[in-house]
C-alpha positions in Angstrom: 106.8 136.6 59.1 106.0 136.9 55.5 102.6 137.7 54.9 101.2 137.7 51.4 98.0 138.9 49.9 94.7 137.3 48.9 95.2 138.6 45.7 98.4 136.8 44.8 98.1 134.8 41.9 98.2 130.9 42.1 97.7 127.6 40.4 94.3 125.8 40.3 94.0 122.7 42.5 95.2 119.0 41.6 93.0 116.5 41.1 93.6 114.3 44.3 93.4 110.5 45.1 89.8 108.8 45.2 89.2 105.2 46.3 86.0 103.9 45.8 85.7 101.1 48.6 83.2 98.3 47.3 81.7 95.8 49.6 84.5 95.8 52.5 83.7 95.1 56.3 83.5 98.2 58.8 86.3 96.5 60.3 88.3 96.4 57.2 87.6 100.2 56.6 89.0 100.6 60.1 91.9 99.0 59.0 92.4 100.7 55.8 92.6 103.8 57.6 94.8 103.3 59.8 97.0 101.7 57.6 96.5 98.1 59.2 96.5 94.8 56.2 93.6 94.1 55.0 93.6 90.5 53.9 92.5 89.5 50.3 92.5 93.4 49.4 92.3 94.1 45.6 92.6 97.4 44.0 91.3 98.2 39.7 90.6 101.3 38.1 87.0 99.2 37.1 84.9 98.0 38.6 82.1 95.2 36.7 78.7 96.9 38.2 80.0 100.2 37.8 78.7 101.9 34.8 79.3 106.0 35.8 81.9 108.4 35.2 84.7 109.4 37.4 86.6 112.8 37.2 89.5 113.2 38.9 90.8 116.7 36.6 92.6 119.4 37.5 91.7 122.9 38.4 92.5 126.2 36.3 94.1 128.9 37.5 97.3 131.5 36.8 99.7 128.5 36.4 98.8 125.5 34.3 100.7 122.1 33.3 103.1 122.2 32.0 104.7 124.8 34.4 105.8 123.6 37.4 103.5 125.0 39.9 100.5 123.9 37.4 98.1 121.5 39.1 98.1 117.6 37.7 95.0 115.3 37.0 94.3 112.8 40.2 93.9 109.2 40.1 90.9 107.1 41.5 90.9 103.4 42.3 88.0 100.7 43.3 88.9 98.8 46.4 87.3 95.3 46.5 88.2 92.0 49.0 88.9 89.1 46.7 87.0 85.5 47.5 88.8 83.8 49.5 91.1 80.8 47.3 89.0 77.4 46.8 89.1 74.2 44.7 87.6 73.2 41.7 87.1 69.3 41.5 85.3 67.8 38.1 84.2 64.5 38.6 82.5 62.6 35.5 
């Protein structure tokens, strides 16, 4: 085996993948895990009651973007069921 020391330098961390799951079922979190559909499923980078921040940035460290080995940025989604499909009918 190759061994190699603790002190061996190395890039800082990337920024990973966050979903922000808003208002779903435990049974569709269950599902979502385990990679099961979830019916009506809707994903947006906004969300319209969400008024924070979200920081998905890289780490520092010996390499940086735009070397190879440099960690990226991450993304982040909301994940939201959509109301189910319905009818609109006027009358006058």
């Amino acid at each position: 085996m190759n061994w190699q020391s603790g002190t061996s330098q190395g890039g800082g961390g990337g920024g990973g993948r966050i979903a922000v799951a808003v208002g779903l079922s435990d049974n569709d979190l269950e599902n979502l895990i385990v990679g099961a559909p979830v019916e009506r499923l809707t994903a947006s980078p906004t969300h319209p009651d969400f008024e924070g921040s979200i920081s998905v940035t890289n780490g520092v460290g010996y390499f940086m973007p735009p070397h190879e080995y440099g960690a990226t940025s991450g993304t982040w989604t909301f994940l939201r069921i959509a109301p189910p499909p319905g009818s609109v009918l006027l009358v006058r």
